[in-house]
N, C-alpha and C positions, 0 to 999 in steps of 0.2 A: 650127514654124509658128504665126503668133497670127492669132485672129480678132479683127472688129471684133462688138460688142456686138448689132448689127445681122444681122450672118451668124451669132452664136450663138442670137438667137431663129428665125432660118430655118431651121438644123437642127432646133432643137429640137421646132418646128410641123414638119417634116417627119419627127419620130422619129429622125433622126438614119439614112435610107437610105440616104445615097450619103456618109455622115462619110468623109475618106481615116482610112485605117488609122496608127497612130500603128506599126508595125512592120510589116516587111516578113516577110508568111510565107512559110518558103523550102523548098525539099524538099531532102532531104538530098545530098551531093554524094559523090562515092566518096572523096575524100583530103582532108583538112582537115590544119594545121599544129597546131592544139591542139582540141582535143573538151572542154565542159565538160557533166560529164552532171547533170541538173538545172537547170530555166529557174525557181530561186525569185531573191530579193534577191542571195545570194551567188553563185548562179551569174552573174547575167545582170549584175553589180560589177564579176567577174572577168573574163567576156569585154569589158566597158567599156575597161576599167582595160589589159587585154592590148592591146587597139586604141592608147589614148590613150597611156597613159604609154609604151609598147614597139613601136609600129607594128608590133604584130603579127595583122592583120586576118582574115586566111583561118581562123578561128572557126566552132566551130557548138556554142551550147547546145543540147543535148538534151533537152527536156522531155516527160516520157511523157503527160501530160495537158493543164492549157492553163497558162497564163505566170499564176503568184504564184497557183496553185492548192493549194498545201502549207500550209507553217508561213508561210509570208513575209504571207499572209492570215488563218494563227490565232496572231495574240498579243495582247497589248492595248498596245501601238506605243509602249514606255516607253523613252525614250534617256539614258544616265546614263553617267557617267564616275568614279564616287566608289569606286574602287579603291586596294589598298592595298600589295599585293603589288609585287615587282620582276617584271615583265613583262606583267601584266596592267595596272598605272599608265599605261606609255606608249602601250601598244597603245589603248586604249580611251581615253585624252587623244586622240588622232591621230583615231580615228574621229567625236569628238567633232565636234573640226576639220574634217573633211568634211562630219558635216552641216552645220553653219553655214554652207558654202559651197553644199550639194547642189543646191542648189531655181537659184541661179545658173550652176552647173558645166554641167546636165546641159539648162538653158533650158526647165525642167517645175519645176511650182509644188509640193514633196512636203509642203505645210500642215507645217512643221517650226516646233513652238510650243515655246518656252524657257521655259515655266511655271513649273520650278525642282522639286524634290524634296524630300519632308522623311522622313527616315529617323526616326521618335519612339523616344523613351526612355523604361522603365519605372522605372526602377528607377537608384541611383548608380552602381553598377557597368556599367552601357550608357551611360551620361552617362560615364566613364571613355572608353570602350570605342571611343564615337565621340570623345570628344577627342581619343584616339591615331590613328585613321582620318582626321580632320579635320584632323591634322597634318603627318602622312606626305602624305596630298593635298596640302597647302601645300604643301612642300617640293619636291613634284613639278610644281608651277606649277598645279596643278589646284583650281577656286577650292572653296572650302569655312565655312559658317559653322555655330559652335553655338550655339541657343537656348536659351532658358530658354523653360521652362511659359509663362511671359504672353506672349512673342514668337508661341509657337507660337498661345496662343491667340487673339491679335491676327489672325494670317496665317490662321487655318484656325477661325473659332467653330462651325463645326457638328459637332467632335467631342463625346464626352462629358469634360467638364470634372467632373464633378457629384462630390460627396462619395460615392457609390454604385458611380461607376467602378469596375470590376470589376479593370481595369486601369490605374491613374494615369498620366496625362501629365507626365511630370518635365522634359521639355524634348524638342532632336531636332538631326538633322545636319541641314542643309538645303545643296543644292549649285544656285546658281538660277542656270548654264545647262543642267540637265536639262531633260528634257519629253516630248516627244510628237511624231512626225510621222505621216502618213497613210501606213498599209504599201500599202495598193494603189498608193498613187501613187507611193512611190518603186520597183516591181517595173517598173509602167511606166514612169517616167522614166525608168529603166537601160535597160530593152529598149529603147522609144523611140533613148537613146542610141548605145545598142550598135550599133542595125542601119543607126543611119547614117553608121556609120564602117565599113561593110561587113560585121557579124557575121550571119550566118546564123540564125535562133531557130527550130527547127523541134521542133513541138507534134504531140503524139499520135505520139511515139518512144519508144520504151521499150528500155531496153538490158537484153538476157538474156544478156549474157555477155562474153567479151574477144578478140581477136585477137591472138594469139602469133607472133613469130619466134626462136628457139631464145631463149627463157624474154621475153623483152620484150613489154611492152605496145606493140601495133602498130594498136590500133584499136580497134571494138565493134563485136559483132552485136547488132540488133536486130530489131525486128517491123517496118523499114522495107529491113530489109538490111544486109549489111557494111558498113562506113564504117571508113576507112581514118585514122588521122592520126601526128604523130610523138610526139605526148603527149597524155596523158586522164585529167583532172581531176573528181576527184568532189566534189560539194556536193549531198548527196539528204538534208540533214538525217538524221532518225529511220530513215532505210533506208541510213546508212553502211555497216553492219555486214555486210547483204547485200552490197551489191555488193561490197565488200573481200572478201567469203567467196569471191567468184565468181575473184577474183584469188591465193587461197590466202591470204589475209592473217587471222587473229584480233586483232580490235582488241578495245584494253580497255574499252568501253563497253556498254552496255544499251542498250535504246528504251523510252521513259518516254511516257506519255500526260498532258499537263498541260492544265487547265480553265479557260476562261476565261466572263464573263456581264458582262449591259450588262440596265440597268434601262432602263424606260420615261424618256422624257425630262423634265426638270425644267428649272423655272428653274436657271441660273446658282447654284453653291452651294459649288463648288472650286475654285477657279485655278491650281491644282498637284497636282502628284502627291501621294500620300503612302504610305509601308512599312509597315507597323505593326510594333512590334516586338517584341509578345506574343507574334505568332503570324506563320504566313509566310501575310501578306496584304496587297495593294494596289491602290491606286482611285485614279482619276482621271475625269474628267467631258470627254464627248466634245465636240465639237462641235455634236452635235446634241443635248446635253442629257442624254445616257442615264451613269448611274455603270455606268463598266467596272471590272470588276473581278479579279483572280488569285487564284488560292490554290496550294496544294499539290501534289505529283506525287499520281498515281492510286498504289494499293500495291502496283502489279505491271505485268510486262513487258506492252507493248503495240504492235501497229501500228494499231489501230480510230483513227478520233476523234470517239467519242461521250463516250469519260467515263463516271464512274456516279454514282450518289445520294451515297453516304458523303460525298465532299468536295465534292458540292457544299453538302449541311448544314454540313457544318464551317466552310466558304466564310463561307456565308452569317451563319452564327454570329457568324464572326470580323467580317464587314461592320456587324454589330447590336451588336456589345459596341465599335467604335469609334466609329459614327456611328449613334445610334438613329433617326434620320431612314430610314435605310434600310429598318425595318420597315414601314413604310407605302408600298411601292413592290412596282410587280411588275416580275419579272424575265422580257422579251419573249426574249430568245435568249441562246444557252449554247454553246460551241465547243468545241472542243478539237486542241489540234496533237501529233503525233509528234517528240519529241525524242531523242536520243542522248547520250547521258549519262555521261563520259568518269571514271574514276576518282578523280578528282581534283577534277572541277570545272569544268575548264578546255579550251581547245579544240588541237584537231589541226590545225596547217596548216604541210603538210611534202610533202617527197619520198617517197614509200615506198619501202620495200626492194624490191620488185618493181619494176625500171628500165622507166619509159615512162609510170609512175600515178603522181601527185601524190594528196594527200590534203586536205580540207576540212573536219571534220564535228568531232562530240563537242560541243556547244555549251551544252549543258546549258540556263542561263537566260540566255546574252547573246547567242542569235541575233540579234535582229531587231538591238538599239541595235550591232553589230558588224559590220552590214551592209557600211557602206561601206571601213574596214578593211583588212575580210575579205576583199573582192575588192581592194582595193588591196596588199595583202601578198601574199596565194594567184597573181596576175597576177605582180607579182616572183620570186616562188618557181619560177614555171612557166616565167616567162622566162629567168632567168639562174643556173637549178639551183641553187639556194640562198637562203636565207631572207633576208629584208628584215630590218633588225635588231628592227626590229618586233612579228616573229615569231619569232627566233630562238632562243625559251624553249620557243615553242609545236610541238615536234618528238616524233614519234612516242616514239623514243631515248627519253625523260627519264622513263618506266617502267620500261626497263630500267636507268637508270643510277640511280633514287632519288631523280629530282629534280624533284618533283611540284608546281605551282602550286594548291595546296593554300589557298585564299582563304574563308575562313569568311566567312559573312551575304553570299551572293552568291547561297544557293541549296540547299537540301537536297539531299545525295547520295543516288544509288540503294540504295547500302547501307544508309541509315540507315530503311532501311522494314522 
């Protein structure tokens, strides 16, 4: 639906009382054809994606709290494509692809800015490191340039250049269709989308367990009641591992609590993203002015999302020894999401061994830019019991079989704490 400029100051002087609802809230139905439990990005993709591309409508995402109330709301909204690996290259080119289309596809505007990414190098050996990275992306049609020290400094002077640098700027990968889109808007574009192709999105449901017929997934109980369907897709981020418990399943992951912070607002001072390559740290500058920022997993298992002091000094640290700008700024808010954190690195999007459960989760750091994807592959997967080629690396199996997407500088492992 679009307003005219006219009827969005009349909402707006009215508070927005009688706004119609951009999704239809529905109450749960006793039989659905596919159950997707979790209303974050991935969930509410998948049930899109099961509509549009497979006309398969009769949908209900499950959300135990309200729509993009998880991780899909804590990350700092980075989309990149600069993989290197055999099945992480294509999958995440592919996602790429959809956003460039998203903000069109779904007729909701998801602010998706192509600002571009610079992965910096310290040292010859990382100037190597990304030449081989930067090449492999070539090959794989995925655009990629490397800079020298003056380029970078041209595209980005408010680092520290200086003779003092703790850490030298030696040059960087830079991939300029990275960037940024707004995570709230695209949880609502999808839901928006979802429910008007008939999906169901029903909020403050919480599934405590599963519905069995002699060993199959037949459904879910919840705190609103049985609900019935012929397959039940999990996407709970950082609570994978729960609810696969609930199914008999041991996944090979952890729940990791990662910290994000956004300064008070500033002039204009970034136009891109940027990695650093010291340390695992990254910034970029909102919309509204404020440097958002990441750092590091916390050093232990978590479901909270407060976070603690330790990394956010380190954080902070790492923000001050690349951009001394930063030290004269305060930091107004501090987040933090539940992640699930797969042995390897990489994610789960498969049939499980339990017949009736579909799997979605293990995302370690490429939730959010693997959004759209996620739900476009996980939708195939559920549709036609079998993986999209897409995903067809990304299968529980390839633990047991040794075959692990194993992608260094995409993200520290839970092990390595």
């Amino acid at each position: 639906m679009r307003y005219s400029a006219f009827e969005l100051v009349r909402q707006a002087l009215k508070k927005n009382r009688d706004w119609p609802r951009a999704w239809k809230h529905a109450e749960p139905r006793s039989f659905y054809d596919v159950i997707i439990v979790g209303g974050g990005g991935h969930g509410l993709a998948t049930a899109y994606y099961l509509a549009r591309n497979h006309g398969i409508t009769n949908v209900a995402v499950l959300e135990r709290g309200y729509i993009g109330g998880g991780n899909t709301g804590r990350n700092t909204t980075i989309i990149r494509s600069n993989y290197m690996i055999d099945g992480n290259t294509d999958f995440y080119e592919k996602s790429m692809q959809l956003w460039e289309g998203l903000s069109q596809d779904l007729n909701f505007n998801v602010m998706f800015s192509q600002r571009g990414q610079l992965n910096l190098c310290h040292s010859p050996a990382q100037m190597d490191a990304a030449a081989r990275r930067g090449n492999i992306m070539r090959m794989n049609g995925i655009d990629a340039e490397l800079l020298s020290r003056e380029e970078v400094q041209r595209m980005v002077p408010v680092l520290d250049y200086s003779d003092e640098a703790r850490f030298p700027i030696v040059g960087a990968l830079y991939q300029p269709r990275a960037g940024t889109a707004r995570h709230d808007a695209v949880t609502w574009g999808y839901a928006r989308a979802a429910s008007s192709l008939g999906v169901d999105i029903v909020q403050g449901c919480e599934v405590k367990g599963f519905l069995r017929d002699r060993g199959k997934i037949v459904g879910v109980e919840s705190n609103r009641g049985p609900i019935r369907a012929k397959k039940v897709g999990l996407t709970v981020a950082g609570h994978t591992g729960q609810l696969a418990a609930m199914a008999g399943l041991r996944l090979p992951m952890e729940s990791h609590v990662l910290q994000a912070f956004v300064t008070e607002a500033i002039k204009p001072v970034l136009d891109t993203v940027v990695a650093f390559g010291a340390a695992h740290f990254y910034i970029s500058q909102s919309d509204h002015g404020g440097l958002v920022m990441g750092g590091d997993l916390d050093g232990y298992n978590s479901y909270g999302q407060r976070g603690d002091l330790p990394v956010m000094e380190e954080t902070m640290a790492d923000a001050k020894s690349l951009m001394p700008l930063v030290s004269r700024l305060r930091i107004v808010r501090q987040w933090a999401g539940v992640m699930d954190m797969t042995m390897d690195g990489s994610p789960i999007i498969c049939k499980s061994p339990v017949d009736g459960l579909y799997l979605n989760g293990g995302w370690c750091y490429g939730g959010f830019k693997a959004t759209p994807a996620s739900g476009w592959c996980f939708a195939h997967t559920i549709a036609n019991d079998q993986p999209h080629r897409f995903n067809s690396q990304f299968t529980l199996d390839r633990f047991e079989r040794g075959r692990q997407i194993d992608e260094k500088g995409v993200g520290p492992t839970p092990w390595a704490h």
